[in-house]
N, C-alpha and C positions, 0 to 999 in steps of 0.2 A: 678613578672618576668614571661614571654612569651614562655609556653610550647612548644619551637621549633621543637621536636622531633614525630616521625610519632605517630597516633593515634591508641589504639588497640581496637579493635573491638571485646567486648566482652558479654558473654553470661548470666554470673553471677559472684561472689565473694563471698566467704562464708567459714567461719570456726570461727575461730580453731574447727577442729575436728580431727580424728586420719584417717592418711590413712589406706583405706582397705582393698590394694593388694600388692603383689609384694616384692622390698628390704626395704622399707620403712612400711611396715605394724607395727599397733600401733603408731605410733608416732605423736605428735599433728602436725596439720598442718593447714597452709590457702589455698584455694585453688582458682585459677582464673582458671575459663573456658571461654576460647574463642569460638565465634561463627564462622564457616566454617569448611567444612573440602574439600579436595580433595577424600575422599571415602565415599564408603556408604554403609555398610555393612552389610547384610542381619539380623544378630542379633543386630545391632548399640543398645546402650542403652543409647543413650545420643540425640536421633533426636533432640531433641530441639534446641540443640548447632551444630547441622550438615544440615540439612534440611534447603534450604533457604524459604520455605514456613513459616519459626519461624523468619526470620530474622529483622521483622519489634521488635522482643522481645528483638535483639542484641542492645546495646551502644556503639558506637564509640567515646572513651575516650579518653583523652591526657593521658601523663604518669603520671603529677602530681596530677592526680584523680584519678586514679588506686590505687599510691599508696598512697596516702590518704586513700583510703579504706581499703587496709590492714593490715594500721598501727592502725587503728581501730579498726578493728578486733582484732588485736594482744593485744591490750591495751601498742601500743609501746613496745613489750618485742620482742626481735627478735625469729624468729620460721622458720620452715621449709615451705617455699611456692610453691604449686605445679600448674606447669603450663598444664592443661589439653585442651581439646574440646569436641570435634572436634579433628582439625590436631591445637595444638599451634606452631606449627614448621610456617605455614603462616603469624602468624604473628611478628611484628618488636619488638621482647623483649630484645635487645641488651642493649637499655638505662635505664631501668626497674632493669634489674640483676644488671648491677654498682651501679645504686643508692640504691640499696637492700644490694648489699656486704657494702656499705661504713656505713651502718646503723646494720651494724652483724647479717642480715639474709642472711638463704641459700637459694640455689633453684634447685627444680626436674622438669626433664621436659618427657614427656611420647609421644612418637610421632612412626608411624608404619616407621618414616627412608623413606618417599618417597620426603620429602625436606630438602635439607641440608642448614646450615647456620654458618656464621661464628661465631656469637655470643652462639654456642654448646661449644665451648671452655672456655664459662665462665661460666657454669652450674655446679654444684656441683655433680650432680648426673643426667643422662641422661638414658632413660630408653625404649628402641627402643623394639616395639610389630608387629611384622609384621605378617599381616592378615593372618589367614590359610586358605583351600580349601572353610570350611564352609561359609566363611566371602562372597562366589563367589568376591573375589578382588585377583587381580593379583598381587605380589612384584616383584616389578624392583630390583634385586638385585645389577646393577649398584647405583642405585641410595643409596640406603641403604649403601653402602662399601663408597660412598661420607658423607653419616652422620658421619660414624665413623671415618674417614679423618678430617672433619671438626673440632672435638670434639679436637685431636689434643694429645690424651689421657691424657688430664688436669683432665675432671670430671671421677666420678666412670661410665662403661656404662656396664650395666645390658640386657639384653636378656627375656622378658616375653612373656608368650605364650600362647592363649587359647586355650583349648583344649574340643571341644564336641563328636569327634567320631575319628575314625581309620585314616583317613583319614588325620585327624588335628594333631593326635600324629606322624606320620612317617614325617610331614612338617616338627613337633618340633623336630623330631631329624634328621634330612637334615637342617635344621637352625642354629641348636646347633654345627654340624658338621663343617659347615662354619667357624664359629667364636669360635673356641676352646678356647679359651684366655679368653672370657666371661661366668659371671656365668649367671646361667638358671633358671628361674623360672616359671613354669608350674600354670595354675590355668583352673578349671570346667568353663566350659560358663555358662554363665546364658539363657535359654531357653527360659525364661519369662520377658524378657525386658519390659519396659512399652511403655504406645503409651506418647507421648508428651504432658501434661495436665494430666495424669492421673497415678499422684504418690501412688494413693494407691491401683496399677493393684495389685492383687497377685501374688506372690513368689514361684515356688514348690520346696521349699526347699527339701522334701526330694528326688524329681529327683537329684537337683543340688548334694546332699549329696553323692547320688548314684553313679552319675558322677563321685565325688571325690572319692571313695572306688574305684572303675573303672582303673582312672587313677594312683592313688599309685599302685595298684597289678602290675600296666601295668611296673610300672620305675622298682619296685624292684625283679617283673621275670626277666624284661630284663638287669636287674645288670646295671643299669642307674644311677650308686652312686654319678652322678655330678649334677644332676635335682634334686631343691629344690621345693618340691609343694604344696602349700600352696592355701588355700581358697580365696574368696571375703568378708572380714570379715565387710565390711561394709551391704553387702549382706545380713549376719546369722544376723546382729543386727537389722536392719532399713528394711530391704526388697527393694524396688523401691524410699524409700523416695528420692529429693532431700535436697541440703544443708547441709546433715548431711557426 
């Protein structure tokens, strides 16, 4: 039969592994990353998958070889599949999630909220990160207040935030302010992102650590008992690896 459905254009495929961040951290997962994104963020740690100068490394795949792939991955056992990038919000994952739900997998999707769609509604878990000062990327917060419209409050929608200097924690709590109804979750930037090609850049874990001691003092002076903040725990294990 004749994959009629639009082509996704992707970066990699890869897991079962556990996610690293956020509501979901520990849990096994698969995870697609798509190549594009609409930002570019000054610490981006994914260039590969954003940068169109990598795009000759992207596949534009039908859906039924996608998810072929992930049922691969899974060894057929349904799992939690995380739709990353870049921006996966660009592309067309509508048909992808149905045939995911009818086979008893979930799906998380992590996107900064600058394009809305209507297939957020059929996501299990939606997870909107909108860039801070350091990122030098601007949030439309029109556009972001259209993500969470879309969503339709079907999926769980989470609020994450990263957080490297002063500047980035008073955006997280003008973010958190907005959307009071959502939980919060705070995480250290990584400093040391790698360049594209070069997964075994070193880690300063213990700046990153730093960071994170930083940021806890920071929520529990300011009696900030609704931010949960948590690490990059793919980060402490793997450093820059991909795939894992």
């Amino acid at each position: 039969m004749t994959d009629t459905h639009p082509a996704i254009r992707v970066s990699e495929i890869f897991g079962p592994t556990i996610q690293g961040e956020g509501v979901l951290m520990g849990l096994p997962t698969v995870f697609i990353r798509t190549g594009g994104c609409d930002y570019r963020c000054s610490w981006c740690d994914s260039l590969h998958a954003v940068d169109n100068r990598f795009r000759h490394e992207w596949e534009t795949m039908p859906i039924d070889a996608v998810w072929q792939s992930v049922v691969a991955l899974s060894g057929g056992r349904p799992v939690m599949v995380s739709l990353s990038g870049g921006n996966p919000a660009i592309q067309p994952f509508g048909a992808l999630i149905e045939r995911g739900h009818d086979d008893g997998y979930r799906f998380a999707l992590e996107t900064q909220g600058s394009v809305a769609r209507d297939w957020f509604a059929d996501l299990d878990v939606l997870v909107l990160s909108p860039k801070p000062p350091s990122s030098e990327m601007r949030t439309d917060w029109a556009a972001f207040e259209t993500c969470i419209e879309s969503a339709q409050e079907k999926p769980q929608i989470v609020l994450k935030l990263v957080v490297f200097d002063e500047g980035d924690y008073a955006f997280a709590k003008g973010a958190a302010a907005r959307f009071p109804r959502l939980l919060v979750y705070l995480q250290p930037g990584n400093h040391t992102p790698p360049r594209p090609g070069n997964e075994d850049a070193p880690v300063d874990l213990d700046g990153i650590n730093k960071r994170m001691e930083w940021l806890v003092e920071k929520v529990t002076r300011d009696r900030w008992f609704e931010a949960r903040v948590l690490p990059q725990l793919h980060v402490m294990l793997w450093g820059n690896k991909r795939g894992v």
